[in-house]
C-alpha positions as CSV (number, residue, x, y, z in Angstrom):
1,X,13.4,-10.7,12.6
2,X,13.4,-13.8,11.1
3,X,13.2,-12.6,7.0
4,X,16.4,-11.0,7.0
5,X,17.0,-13.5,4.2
6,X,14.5,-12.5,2.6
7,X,15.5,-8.7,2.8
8,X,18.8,-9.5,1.6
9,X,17.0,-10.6,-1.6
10,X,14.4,-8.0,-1.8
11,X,17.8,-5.8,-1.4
12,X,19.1,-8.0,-4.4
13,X,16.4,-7.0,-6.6
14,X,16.5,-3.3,-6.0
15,X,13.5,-2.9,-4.0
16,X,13.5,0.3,-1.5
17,X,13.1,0.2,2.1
18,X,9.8,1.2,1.6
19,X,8.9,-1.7,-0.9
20,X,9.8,-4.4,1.7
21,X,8.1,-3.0,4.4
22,X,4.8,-3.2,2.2
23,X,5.8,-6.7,1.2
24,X,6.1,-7.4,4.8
25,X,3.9,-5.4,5.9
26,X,6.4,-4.4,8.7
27,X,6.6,-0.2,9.4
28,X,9.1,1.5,7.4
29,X,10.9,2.2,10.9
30,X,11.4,-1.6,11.4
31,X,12.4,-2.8,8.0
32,X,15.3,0.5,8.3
33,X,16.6,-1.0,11.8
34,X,16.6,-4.4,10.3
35,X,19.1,-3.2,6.9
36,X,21.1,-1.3,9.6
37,X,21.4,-4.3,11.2
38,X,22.2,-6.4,8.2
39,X,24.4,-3.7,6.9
40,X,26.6,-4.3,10.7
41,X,26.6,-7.9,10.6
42,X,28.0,-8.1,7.2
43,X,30.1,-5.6,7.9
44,X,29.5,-3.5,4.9
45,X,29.2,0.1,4.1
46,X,26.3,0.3,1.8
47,X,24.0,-2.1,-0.1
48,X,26.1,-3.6,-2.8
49,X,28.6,-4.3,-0.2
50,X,26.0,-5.9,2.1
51,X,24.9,-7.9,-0.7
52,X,28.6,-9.1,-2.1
53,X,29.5,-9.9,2.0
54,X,26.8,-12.1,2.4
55,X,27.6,-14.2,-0.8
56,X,30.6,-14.7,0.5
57,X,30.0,-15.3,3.8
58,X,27.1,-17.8,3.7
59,X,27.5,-21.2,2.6
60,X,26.0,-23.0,0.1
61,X,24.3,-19.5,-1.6
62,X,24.7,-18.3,-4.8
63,X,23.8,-15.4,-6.6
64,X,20.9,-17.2,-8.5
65,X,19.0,-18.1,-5.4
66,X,18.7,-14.3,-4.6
67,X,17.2,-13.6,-8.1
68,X,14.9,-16.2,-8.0
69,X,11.0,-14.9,-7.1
């Protein structure tokens, strides 16, 4: 899945699982696999984590850029 950017940021913003599916209009099931998958490759436990691991871990991304709409 190429949005996973994208979810990260919808993730940011407090939208639920079921929120970015609609905005995707991907199946609940699929937008869940894809935050699992997130969730391992950030390795954090929950979303806050998630969304703390990838500011640290990607370059040239700040916190600003995920609040933007």
């Amino acid at each position: 899945m190429r949005e996973k950017k994208q979810i990260i940021k919808y993730i940011a913003l407090g939208y639920t699982n079921k929120e970015i599916a609609e905005k995707f209009s991907y199946s609940l099931p699929t937008i869940k696999w894809a935050v699992v998958d997130l969730l391992k490759m950030y390795k954090a436990k929950n979303r806050n984590e998630l969304i703390a691991n990838y500011l640290k871990t990607e370059k040239n991304i700040n916190i600003e850029e995920l609040f933007d709409k």
